[in-house]
N, C-alpha and C positions, 0 to 999 in steps of 0.2 A: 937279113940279120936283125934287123928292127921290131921284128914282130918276135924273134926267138928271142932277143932281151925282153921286153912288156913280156913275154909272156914269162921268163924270168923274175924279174921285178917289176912287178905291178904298180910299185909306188911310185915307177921312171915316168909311167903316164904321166898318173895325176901331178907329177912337178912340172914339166910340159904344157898341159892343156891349160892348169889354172897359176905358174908362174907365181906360185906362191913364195917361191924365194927372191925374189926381186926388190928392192923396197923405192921406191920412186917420188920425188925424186929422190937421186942420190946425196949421202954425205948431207943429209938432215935428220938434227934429232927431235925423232917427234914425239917425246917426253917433254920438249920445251915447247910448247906451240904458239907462246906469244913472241917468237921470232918470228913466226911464219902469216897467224892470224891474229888481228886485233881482238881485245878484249876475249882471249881464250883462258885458261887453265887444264891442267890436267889434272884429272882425276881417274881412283882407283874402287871400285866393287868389287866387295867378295861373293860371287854369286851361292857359292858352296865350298865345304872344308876343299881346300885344294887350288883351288880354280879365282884368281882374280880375273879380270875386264879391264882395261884403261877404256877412260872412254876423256873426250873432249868437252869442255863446258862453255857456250860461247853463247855472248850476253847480245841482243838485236843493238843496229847502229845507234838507234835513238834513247837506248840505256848507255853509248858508250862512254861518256864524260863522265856517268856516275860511275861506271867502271874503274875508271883512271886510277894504279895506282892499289887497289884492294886487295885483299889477302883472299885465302881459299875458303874461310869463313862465309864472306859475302855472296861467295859465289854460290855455297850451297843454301846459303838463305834466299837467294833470289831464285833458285830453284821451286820453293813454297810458297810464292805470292801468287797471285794471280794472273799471271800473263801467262800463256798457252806455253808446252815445250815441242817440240817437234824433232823428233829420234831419226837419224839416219843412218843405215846400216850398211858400213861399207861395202862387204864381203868378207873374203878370207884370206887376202891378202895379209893379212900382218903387222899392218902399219894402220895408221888412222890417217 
């Protein structure tokens, strides 16, 4: 019977193989993520009409004291200085 559902709805796979409905851990909001990571903020790109991104902004240990305490401003000003950024691309989970 399992192959006569997938081949019914195809989208039963792909919920399956890639568990994109899961969000792990549980009963965390990760719109907050200076609960979870020091010196984080969340932010949001409009990549195109339609379509935002959240993505995470987390400053290295040895920035973290000037961290302490700053608003979203700072965050994306330290974005334009000179120190390297380094993107990591979860998947497609869902969650960051």
């Amino acid at each position: 019977s399992v192959p006569f559902l997938i081949r019914l709805f195809p989208s039963l796979l792909t919920k399956f193989v890639y568990l994109n409905f899961l969000a792990f851990p549980f009963f965390v909001d990760f719109r907050r993520p200076e609960l979870l990571v020091n010196n984080t903020i969340s932010l949001y790109l409009t990549t195109e009409p339609g379509i935002t991104v959240g993505i995470w902004h987390t400053v290295p240990g040895s920035r973290g004291a000037e961290a302490q305490g700053k608003d979203q401003r700072w965050y994306e000003e330290a974005l334009a200085d000179a120190h390297p950024v380094i993107i990591y691309l979860h998947g497609n989970g869902g969650t960051r």
